[in-house]
C-alpha positions, 0 to 999 in steps of 0.5 A: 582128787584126780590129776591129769598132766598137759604135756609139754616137756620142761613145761608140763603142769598138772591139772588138779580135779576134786573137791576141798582143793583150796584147803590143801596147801601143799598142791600149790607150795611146790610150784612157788618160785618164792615165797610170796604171790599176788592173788588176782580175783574180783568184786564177786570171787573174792569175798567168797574164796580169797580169805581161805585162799590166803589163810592157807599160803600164809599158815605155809609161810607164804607172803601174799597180796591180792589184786581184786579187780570188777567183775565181768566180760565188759573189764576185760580190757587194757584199763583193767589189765593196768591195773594188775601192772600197777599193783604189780609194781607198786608192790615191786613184784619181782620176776619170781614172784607168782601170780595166783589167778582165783575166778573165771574165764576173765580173771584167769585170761588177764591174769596170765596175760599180765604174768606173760608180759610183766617183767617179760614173763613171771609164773602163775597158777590158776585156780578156775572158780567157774565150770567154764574156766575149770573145763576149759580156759584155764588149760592150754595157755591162752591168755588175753583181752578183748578189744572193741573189734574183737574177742580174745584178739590181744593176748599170748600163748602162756602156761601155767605152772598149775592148774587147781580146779576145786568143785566146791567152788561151783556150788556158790556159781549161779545157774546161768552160769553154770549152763555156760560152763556146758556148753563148753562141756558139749563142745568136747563131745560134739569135736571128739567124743560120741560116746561123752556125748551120750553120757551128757544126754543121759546125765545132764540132770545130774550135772545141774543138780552138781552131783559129786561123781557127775560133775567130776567125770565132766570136769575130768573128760574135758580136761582129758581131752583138751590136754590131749589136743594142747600137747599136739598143737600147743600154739594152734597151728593144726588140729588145735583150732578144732576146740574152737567149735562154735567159736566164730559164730559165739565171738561174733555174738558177743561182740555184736551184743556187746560184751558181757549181755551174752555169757561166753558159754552161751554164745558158744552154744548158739554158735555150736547150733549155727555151725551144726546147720552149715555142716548139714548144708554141706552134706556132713550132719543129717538133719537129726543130728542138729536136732539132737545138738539142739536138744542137748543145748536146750537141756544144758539151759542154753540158747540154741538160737542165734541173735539175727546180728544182719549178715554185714555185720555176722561178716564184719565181725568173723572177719576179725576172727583169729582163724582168718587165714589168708584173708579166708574165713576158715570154720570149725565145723563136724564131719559127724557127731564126735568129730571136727574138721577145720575147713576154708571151703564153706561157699558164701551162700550157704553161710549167708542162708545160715545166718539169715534163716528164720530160727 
């Protein structure tokens, strides 16, 4: 097991990375407030990891409850939210109660949203059960739900108490969405890391073939490197904005496409293509660089081409991005290959000649 800390003071938490995770009780116990949780999953995690789930809390003395939700992005909205506040409060939940959210990105963004917002703010643990969520949406602190207009556009910056990434978990994950999960991967070497970079090209075979030691230093880097970055900027006032790489375009996509046709990860990764073209237009990226940037998200089994959306509607749906500043779209784009800059200065033809070229 390896252990990283986010460090936010009185709020710091530890990110646990390893395989057989679940299995060890005594990882959770110390961050309960009392003696019982609620554990919110859905229609696929659940049958997999909740009995073993429970069966540990309970073998330690704890009273636990679940909640499983449906599965999938087009739930994560304010009918499915509702549904944690009533299993809540039927159950009179109380303010110390912890809220244990077991599954992906959605799962986890949902479930913390519900534990900010009920009873103003009860704790929570997430036990991420996809590479996405393991390497990135679990740890920061963002929480929420779409909205018909917008990814992500409703939620609250709140932190976990714990954040228990079991790698066993990933060898029940689909293969397409294990290559969701590096695209996010990617990000981190594109924004910060020329030399993880590399390491992905030389290794990306490995991780799809979920080597042990591979798939740990993935896990492991990336969280390494968001840790870093939320400790700086934890509410995204600065230099947070940078793990957005690939963001403005990837919303946009899922959005247009409709939630849940396009996985997270896979938008991302035509959006980190997108955002490589302009940063070339500008002057930042040689053309060789988008190429490689091409090939890695190619490699990692991911779209390296966007859907042609139309430009009104690219535009319509960027300008509900929450970058937006000013009412001035503002982009994360690469300086170089291993560094991100945000930037308001992209002059509309160049994101017009992106977004409408043939590809």
């Amino acid at each position: 097991m390896q252990t990283l800390t986010v460090d936010l003071g009185d709020r710091s938490y530890p990110i646990h990375i390893g395989a057989g995770l679940l299995g060890r009780p005594e990882l959770i116990l110390p961050h309960l407030a009392q003696k019982r949780v609620v554990v919110v999953t859905n229609t696929t995690v659940g049958p997999l990891y909740l009995a073993r789930l429970s069966g540990v809390l309970e073998a330690g003395g704890i009273a636990v409850e679940n909640v499983v939700l449906p599965d999938g992005e087009a739930y994560k909205n304010w009918e499915t939210l509702n549904l944690i506040f009533d299993a809540l409060l039927i159950r009179r939940a109380e303010r110390r109660t912890t809220l244990i959210a077991l599954g992906g990105g959605v799962i986890g963004d949902m479930t913390g949203f519900a534990a900010a917002c009920y009873q103003r703010g009860m704790p929570f643990i997430q036990i991420p059960t996809t590479l996405l969520s393991q390497v990135d949406s679990s740890v920061g602190g963002k929480t929420g739900i779409n909205h018909p207009l917008g990814k992500n556009m409703i939620g609250a910056f709140y932190q976990p108490k714990l954040v228990l990434a079991d790698t066993d978990t990933l060898k029940t994950l689909p293969a397409r969405e294990l290559s969701a999960g590096l695209a996010e991967v990617i990000k981190y070497g594109l924004i910060w890391d020329a030399e993880f970079l590399g390491w992905l090209e030389a290794n990306m075979d490995k991780l799809h073939a979920l080597d042990p030691a591979a798939i740990s230093h993935a896990i492991h880097r990336s969280c390494e490197i968001k840790a870093q970055v939320v400790a700086q900027d934890e509410r995204e006032g600065g230099i947070r904005a940078i793990l957005n790489l690939g963001h403005t375009f990837g919303h946009a996509i899922e959005t247009g496409m409709g939630y849940g046709n396009w996985l997270h990860g896979e938008a991302v990764a035509a959006g980190m293509v997108l955002a490589a073209q302009v940063s070339q237009h500008l002057g930042w990226l040689a053309e060789a660089d988008v190429v490689r940037t091409r090939a890695l998200i190619r490699a990692a089994g991911l779209p390296d081409t966007a859907p042609d959306l139309g430009l009104d509607t690219w535009l319509d749906y960027m300008g509900h991005d929450k970058k937006v500043e000013g009412g001035k779209l503002r982009f994360v784009l690469l300086k170089k290959l291993g560094e991100a800059v945000v930037t308001g200065d992209v002059p509309a033809e160049v994101l017009a000649g992106v977004l409408t070229a043939p590809h």
